[in-house]
C-alpha positions as CSV (number, residue, x, y, z in Angstrom):
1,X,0.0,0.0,0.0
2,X,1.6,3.5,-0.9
3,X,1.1,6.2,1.7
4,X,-0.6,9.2,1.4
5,X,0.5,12.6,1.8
6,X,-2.0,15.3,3.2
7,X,-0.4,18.5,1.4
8,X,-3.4,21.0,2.9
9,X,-2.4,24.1,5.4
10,X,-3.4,23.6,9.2
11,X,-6.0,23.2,10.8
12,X,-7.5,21.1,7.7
13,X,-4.3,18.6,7.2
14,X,-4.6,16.9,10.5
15,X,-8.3,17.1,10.2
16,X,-7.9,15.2,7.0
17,X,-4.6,13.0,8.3
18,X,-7.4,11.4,11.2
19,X,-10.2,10.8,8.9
20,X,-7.8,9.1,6.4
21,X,-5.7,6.7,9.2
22,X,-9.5,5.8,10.9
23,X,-10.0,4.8,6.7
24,X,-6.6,2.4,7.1
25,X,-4.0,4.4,4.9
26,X,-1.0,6.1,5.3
27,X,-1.1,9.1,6.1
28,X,1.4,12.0,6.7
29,X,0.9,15.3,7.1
30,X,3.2,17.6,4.5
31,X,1.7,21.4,3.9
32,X,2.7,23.5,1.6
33,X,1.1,26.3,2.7
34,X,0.7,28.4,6.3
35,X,-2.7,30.5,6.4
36,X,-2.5,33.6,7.9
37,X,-4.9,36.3,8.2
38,X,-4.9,39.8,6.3
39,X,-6.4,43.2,7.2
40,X,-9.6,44.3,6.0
41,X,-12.7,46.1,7.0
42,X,-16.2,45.1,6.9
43,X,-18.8,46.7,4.3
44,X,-21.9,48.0,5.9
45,X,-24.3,45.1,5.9
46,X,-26.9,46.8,4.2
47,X,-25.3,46.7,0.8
48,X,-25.9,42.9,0.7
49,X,-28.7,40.1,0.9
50,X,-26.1,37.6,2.0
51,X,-22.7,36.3,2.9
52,X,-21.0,33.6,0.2
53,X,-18.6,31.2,2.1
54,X,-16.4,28.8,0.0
55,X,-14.4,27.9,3.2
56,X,-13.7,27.3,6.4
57,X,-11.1,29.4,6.8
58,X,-12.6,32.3,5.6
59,X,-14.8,32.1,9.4
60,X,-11.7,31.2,11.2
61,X,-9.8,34.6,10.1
62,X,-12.3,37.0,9.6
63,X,-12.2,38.0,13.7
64,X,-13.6,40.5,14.7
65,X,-14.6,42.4,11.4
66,X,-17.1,39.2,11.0
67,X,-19.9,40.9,14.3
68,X,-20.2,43.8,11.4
69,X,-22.0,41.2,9.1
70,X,-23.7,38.6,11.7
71,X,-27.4,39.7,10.8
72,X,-26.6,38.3,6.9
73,X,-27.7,34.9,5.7
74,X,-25.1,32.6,5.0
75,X,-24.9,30.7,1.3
76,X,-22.1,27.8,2.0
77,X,-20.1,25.5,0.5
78,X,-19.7,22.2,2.2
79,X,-21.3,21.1,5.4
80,X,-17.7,21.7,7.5
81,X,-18.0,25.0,6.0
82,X,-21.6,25.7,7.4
83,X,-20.7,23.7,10.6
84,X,-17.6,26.4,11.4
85,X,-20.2,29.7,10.5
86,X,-22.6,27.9,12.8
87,X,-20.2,27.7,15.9
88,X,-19.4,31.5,15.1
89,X,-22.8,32.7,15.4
90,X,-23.8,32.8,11.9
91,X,-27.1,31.5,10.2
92,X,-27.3,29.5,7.6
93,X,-29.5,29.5,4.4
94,X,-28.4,27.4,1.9
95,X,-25.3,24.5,1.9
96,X,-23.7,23.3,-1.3
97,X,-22.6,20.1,-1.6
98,X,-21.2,19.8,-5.0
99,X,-18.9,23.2,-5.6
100,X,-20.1,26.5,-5.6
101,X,-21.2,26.4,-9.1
102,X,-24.1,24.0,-7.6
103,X,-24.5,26.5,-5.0
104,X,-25.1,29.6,-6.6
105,X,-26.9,27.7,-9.0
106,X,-29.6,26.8,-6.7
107,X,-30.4,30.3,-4.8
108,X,-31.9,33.0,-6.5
109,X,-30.0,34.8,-8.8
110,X,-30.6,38.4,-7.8
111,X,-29.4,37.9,-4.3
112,X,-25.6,41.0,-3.5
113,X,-23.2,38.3,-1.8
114,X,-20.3,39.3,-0.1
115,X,-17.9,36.6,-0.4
116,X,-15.4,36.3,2.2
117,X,-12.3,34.3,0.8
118,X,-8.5,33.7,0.4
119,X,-6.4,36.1,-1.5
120,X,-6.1,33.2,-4.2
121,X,-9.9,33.3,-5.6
122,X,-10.9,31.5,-8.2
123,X,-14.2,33.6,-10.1
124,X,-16.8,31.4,-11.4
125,X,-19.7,32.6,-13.9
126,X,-22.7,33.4,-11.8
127,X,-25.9,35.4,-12.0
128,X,-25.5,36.9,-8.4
129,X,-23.4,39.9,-7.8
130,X,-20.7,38.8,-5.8
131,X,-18.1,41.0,-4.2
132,X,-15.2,39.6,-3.3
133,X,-12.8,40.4,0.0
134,X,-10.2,38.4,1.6
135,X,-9.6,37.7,4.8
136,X,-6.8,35.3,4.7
137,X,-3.9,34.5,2.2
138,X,-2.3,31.1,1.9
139,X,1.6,31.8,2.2
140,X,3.4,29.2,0.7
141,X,6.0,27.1,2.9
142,X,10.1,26.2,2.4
143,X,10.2,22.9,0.0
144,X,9.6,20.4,2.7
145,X,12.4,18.2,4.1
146,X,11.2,14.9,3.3
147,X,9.9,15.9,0.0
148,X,11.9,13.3,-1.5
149,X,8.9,10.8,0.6
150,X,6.5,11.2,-1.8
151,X,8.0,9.1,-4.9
152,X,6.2,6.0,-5.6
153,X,3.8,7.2,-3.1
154,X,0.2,9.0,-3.8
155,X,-0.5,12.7,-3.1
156,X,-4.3,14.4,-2.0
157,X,-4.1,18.0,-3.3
158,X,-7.1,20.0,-2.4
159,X,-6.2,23.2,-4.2
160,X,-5.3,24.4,-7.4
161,X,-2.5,26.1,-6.4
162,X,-1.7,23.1,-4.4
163,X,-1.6,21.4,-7.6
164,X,0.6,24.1,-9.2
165,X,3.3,24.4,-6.0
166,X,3.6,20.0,-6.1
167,X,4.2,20.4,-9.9
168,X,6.7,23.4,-9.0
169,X,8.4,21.4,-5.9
170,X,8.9,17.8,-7.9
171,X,10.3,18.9,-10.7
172,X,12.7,21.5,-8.9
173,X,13.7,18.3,-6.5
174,X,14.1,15.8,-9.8
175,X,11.6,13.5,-8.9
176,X,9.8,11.3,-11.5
177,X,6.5,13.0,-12.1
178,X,5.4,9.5,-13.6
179,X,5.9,7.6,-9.9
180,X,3.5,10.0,-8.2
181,X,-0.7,9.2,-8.1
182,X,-2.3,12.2,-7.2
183,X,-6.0,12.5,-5.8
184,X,-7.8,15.7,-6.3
185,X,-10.5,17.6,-4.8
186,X,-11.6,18.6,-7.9
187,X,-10.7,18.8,-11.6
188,X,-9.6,22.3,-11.3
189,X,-7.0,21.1,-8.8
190,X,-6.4,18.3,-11.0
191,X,-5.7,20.2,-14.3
192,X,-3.6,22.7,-12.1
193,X,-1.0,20.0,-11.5
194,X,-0.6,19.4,-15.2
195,X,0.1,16.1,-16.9
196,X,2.6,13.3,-16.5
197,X,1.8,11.6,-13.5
198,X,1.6,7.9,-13.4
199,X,-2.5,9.1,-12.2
200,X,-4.1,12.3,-11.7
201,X,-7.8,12.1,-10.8
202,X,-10.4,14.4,-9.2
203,X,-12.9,13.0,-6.5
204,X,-16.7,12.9,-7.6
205,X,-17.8,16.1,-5.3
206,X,-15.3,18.8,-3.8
207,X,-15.1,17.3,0.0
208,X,-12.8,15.5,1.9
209,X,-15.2,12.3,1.9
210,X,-14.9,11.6,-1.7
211,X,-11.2,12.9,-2.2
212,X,-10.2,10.3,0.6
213,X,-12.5,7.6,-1.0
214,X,-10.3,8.3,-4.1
215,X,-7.3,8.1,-2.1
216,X,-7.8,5.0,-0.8
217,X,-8.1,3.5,-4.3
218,X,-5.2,5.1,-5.3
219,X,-2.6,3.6,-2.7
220,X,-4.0,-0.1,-3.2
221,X,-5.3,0.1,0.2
222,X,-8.7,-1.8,1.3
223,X,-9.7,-3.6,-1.7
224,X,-11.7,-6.3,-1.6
C-alpha cells in the first residue's frame, strides 16, 4: 500500500490526516502552505442580501470584522464549511454540496453576496453579484524536508494552487512525475498540477469524503 500525503495548510491537514488513518491508509501530514490572516474592513451590511462562504477558513480569520456582518444569511459551501459559520454565530441558508457552481446555481440569482475568501480566488460565472474580499492568504511554505517521501507514493491535493506548488516542488527536486498518483478535490486542482503523473484524478464532489474515497483507491489500500 503506498502512503498518502496530506499537502493542505493547518487546521484542515490533520483534520484530514485522522479521517484518512480511521479509513486504514497512510497518512502524513506535508503542507505546503501556512494560512494567515490579512487586514480588511467590513462593508456595511446593508449593501448585501447575503454572505458567500467557499471555506472554512474564511470564518476562522475573519475575527472580529465578522460581528459587522452577523445579521446576513449565510450561502455555503460544504457542510464543514456551514458547521464552522454555525459555531461563530452565523445563520445558515443554503449548503452546497457539490462546488459553488451548484450552489449559486440553486439560490436566487438576484441575491448581492459578499464573499469572504482567500487572497487566491478562483471567479466562477454566476448570476448573483458577488463581491469579493479576503480575509486570509495562503503563504506558501520552504520545499519540505522529506519531499523526497512522496515518490512511488500518492498525493491528496485539495487546491489548485496546491496542484501548481507540487508540480513546481517535484520537478525542482528531480523526482519522476510519472511515480506519483495524485488525488484531487476537484478537476480544477487536477488540471492545475498538469500532466505526467503515473495518475491524476479528481474525487466525484469537492469534500474530503470523496477525495479520501479516491485516495484509498489510489494507494491499493482496502480492496476487496
Amino acid at each position: 500500500m503506498r502512503r498518502l500525503f496530506i499537502l493542505r495548510p493547518e487546521p484542515g491537514a490533520a483534520a484530514t490526516v485522522e479521517s484518512a488513518r480511521e479509513m486504514g491508509l497512510d497518512a502524513i501530514r506535508m503542507p505546503l502552505f501556512a494560512l494567515e490572516p490579512v487586514e480588511w474592513a467590513a462593508p456595511d451590511a446593508s449593501g448585501f442580501d447575503g454572505l458567500l462562504l467557499t471555506s472554512a477558513n474564511a470564518v476562522r480569520h475573519a475575527a472580529r470584522q465578522l460581528d459587522k456582518l452577523r445579521g446576513l444569511p449565510v450561502h455555503a459551501v460544504g457542510e464543514a464549511t456551514a458547521e464552522t459559520a454555525r459555531a461563530a454565530g452565523l445563520d445558515i441558508a443554503s449548503v452546497g454540496t457539490v462546488g459553488v457552481e451548484q450552489l449559486l446555481g440553486s439560490i436566487d440569482g438576484n441575491l448581492r453576496l459578499l464573499h469572504l475568501c482567500g487572497e487566491h480566488r478562483i471567479a466562477v460565472a454566476t448570476r448573483q453579484a458577488i463581491t469579493a474580499l479576503p480575509v486570509y492568504r495562503s503563504a506558501a511554505l520552504p520545499p519540505p524536508a522529506g519531499l523526497a517521501q512522496i515518490g512511488r507514493q500518492a498525493v491528496a491535493v485539495h487546491s489548485p494552487r496546491a496542484g501548481s506548488r507540487l508540480a513546481e516542488l517535484v520537478d525542482a527536486a528531480g523526482i519522476a512525475r510519472s511515480s506519483i498518483r495524485i488525488a484531487a478535490i476537484s478537476p480544477a486542482a487536477a488540471a492545475a498540477a498538469g500532466s505526467g503523473w503515473e495518475a491524476c484524478e479528481a474525487a466525484e464532489t469537492p469534500d474530503d469524503g470523496a477525495l479520501l474515497a479516491l485516495a484509498a483507491r489510489l494507494c491499493d489500500c482496502c480492496r476487496r
